[in-house]
Structure formats: C-alpha cells, structure tokens
C-alpha positions, 0 to 999 in steps of 0.5 A: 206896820210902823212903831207908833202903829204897832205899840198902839195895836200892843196897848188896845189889845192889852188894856196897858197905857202906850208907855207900859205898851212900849216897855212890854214889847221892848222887853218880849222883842229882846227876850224872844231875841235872847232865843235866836241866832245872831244871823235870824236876829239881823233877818228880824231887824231888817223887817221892823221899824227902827225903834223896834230893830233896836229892841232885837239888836239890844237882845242879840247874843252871840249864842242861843239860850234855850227857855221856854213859854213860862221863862220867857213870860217871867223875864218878861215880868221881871224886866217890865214890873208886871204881874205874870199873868200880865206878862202872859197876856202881853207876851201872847199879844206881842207876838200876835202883833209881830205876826201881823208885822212882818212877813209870813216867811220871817215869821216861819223862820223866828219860830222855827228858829226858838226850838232848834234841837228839836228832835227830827221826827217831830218836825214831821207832824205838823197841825192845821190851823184855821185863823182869820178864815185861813187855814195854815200848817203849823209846824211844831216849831209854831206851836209855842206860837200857836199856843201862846196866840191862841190862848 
C-alpha cells in the first residue's frame, strides 16, 4: 500500500479531510514508534512508503517508553488538535490500516514489541480471533491491537 492510498484509507474510515487524515497518522506512527526499539522502528521503516518511514524515524528513540492505549490516544490528541474521542477513533483506524499495509509477520513483531516486560506467563495464553472470515492467535502482545481495532 502506498502513502496516498494509505492516507486516503485513514480519511474515508475517519470522516477527517486528507490533510487531518495525514496529521493523525503522522502523529500515532511517532507515538507508536515512541514505544519501540530502534532496531523494530528501522524493521517498520523498511516496509512503509517513504512519507511514512519518515514518520517512524522522526519518532525512534534511543529507549523504549512505556505507556498505554489512553497515553498513546492523548498524545495523539494533543499533537493533531483532536478531541480524545476523535484521536481514539483515529488512533484505532491507524492501526487497522498499518495492519493491512505491512506483513503479517512485521505486524506480529511491532505489537509484541509495545509490551516488552511483560510477564512470562502471560505470553502463554493466547485469544482466537476471527477477522475477515479468518481466524487468528492473538498473542496477548496483540491485544492492545485487537482491543484498539476491534472496538
């Protein structure tokens, strides 16, 4: 999926203009890259259009920071002037849309990622999910993901 395509998906799923479209996902890509390693954040870059992987580097840090769904949806909110609820919204809609973008396997790896620290026993249970007529594990890295996406 290109830039163009990938902002355009952000805005119709949003009801935002493409310009609010491209703010709101510039804004989740560097706080979601906030959250990651640099070596995950350079794995990202390499499977996002240019305008986008710019968005990652501009975010990478040097440590990981540690936040949650809301943190995340507030800082979104604050950097693109949207109401939370908007944000909430956008952030969820991000995310679904970077889903589709990159592979399965980069996807797996950027959310199990937003939780290292986790307790070790946790990774063991896991949740099946049925999207698109396909069923998936969901590890409970994923499930920030899966509750952000499926709400």
């Amino acid at each position: 999926m290109d830039e163009k395509e990938f902002l355009r998906t952000v805005a119709e799923r949003t009801g935002l203009s493409r310009q609010e479209a491209a703010d709101l996902t510039w804004a989740t890509l560097e706080t979601l890259t906030h959250r990651l390693s640099p070596g995950e954040a350079k794995d990202l870059i390499t499977e996002l259009p240019e305008g986008l992987a710019e968005a990652v580097r501009r975010g990478t840090k040097d440590h990981i920071e540690r936040f949650g769904l809301h943190d995340s949806v507030r800082r979104v909110a604050e950097r693109t002037m949207l109401k939370e609820e908007e944000a909430d919204r956008g952030v969820r809609t991000v995310l679904a849309v970077l889903r589709e973008a990159i592979s399965e396997k980069e996807f797996n790896d950027l959310m199990s990622q937003r939780h290292v620290g986790r307790a070790t026993a946790a990774a063991a249970r896991t949740l099946r999910v049925r999207r698109g007529g396909t069923a998936r594990w969901v590890t409970p890295a994923n499930r920030w993901y899966l509750a952000a996406a499926m709400a």
